[in-house]
VOTIVEX-735187 format. One line per field, with one value per residue (C-alpha): residue in three letters; y, x, z; residue number from 1. Coordinates in nm, 3 decimals, padded with zeros to 5 digits, always signed. Example, Ala and Ser with C-alpha at 12.3 -4.5 7.8 and 13.67 -1.06 7.14 Angstrom:
residu (ALA; SER)
py (-00.450; -00.106)
px (+01.230; +01.367)
pz (+00.780; +00.714)
num (1; 2)
***
This chain:
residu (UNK; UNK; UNK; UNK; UNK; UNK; UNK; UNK; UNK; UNK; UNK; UNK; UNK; UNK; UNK; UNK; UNK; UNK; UNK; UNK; UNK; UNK; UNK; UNK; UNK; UNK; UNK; UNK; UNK; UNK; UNK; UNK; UNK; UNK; UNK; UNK; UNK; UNK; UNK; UNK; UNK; UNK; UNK; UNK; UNK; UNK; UNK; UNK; UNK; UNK; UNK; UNK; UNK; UNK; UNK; UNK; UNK; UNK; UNK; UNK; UNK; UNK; UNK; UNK; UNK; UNK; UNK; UNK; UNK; UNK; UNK; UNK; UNK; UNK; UNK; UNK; UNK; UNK; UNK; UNK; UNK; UNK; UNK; UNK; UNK; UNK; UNK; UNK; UNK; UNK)
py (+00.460; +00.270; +00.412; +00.123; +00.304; +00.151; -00.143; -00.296; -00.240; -00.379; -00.708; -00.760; -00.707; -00.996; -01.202; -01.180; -01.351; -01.573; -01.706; -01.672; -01.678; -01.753; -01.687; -01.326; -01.244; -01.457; -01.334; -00.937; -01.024; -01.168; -00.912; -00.625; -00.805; -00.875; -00.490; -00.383; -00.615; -00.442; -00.133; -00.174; -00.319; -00.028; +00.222; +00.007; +00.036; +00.407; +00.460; +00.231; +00.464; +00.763; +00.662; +00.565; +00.886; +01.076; +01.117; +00.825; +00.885; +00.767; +00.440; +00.424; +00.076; -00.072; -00.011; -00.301; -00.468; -00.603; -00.973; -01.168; -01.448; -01.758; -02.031; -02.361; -02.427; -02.758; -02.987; -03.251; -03.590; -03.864; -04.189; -04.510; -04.730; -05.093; -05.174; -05.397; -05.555; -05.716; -06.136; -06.262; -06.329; -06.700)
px (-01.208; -00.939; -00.919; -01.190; -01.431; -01.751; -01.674; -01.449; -01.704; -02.035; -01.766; -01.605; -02.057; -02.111; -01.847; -01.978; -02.316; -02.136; -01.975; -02.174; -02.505; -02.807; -02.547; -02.446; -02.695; -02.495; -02.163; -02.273; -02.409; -02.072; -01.824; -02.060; -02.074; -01.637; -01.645; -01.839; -01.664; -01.320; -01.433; -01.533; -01.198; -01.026; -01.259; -01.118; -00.750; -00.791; -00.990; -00.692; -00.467; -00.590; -00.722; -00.329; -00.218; -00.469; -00.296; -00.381; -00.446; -00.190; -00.247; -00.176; -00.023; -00.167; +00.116; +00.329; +00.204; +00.509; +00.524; +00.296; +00.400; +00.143; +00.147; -00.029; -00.267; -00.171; +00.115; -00.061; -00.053; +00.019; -00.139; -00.028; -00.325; -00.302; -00.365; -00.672; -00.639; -00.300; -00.327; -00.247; +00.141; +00.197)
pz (+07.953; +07.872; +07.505; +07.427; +07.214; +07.110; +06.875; +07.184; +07.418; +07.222; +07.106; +07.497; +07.573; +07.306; +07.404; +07.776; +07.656; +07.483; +07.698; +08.005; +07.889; +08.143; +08.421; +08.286; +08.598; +08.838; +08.765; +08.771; +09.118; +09.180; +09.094; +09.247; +09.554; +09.499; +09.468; +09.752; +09.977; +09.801; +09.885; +10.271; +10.316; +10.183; +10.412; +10.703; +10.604; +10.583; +10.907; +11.096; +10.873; +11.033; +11.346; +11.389; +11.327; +11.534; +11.914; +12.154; +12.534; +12.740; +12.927; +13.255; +13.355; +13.723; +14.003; +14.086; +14.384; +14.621; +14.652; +14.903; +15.116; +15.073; +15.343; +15.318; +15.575; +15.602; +15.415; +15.154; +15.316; +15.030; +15.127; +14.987; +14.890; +14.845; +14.515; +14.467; +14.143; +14.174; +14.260; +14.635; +14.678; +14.728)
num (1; 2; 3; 4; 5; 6; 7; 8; 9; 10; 11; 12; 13; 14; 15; 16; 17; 18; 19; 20; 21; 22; 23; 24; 25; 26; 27; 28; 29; 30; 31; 32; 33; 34; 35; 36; 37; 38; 39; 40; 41; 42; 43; 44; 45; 46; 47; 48; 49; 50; 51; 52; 53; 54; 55; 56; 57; 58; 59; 60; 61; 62; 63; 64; 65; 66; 67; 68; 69; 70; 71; 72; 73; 74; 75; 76; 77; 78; 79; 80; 81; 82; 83; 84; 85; 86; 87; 88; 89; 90)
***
């Protein structure tokens, strides 16, 4: 593993408590959740990876319709309103 042999291990272990302490607990929880996320995000990449390789039914696209003609039943009438808020001319 790494050529650490024991010694390494059982001083990187100490140092751990050390420095961590009461939230040793807290950062295992951490880094297994860190891998297990890793992990699931790697199984997607492959199954994309492979599920892009694997032959894809064709899609048929919807025929083009032709144009249609739209005509307005009746032309907008614009009325001009007299304003009400403006002051009588003089």
């Amino acid at each position: 593993m790494f050529g650490l042999g024991g010694p390494e291990i059982l001083l990187l272990v100490v140092l751990g408590v050390l420095l961590f302490g009461r939230n040793l607990p807290t950062v295992g929880r951490s880094l297994g959740k860190t891998m297990v996320e890793f992990k699931k995000g790697m199984k997607g990449i492959e199954d994309e990876v492979n599920e892009a390789s694997a032959p894809r039914a064709a899609i048929e696209p919807e025929p083009v319709k032709p144009p249609q003609r739209v005509t307005p039943a009746s032309s907008p009438k614009f009325e001009d309103a007299a304003p009400t808020n403006l002051p009588p001319k003089v």
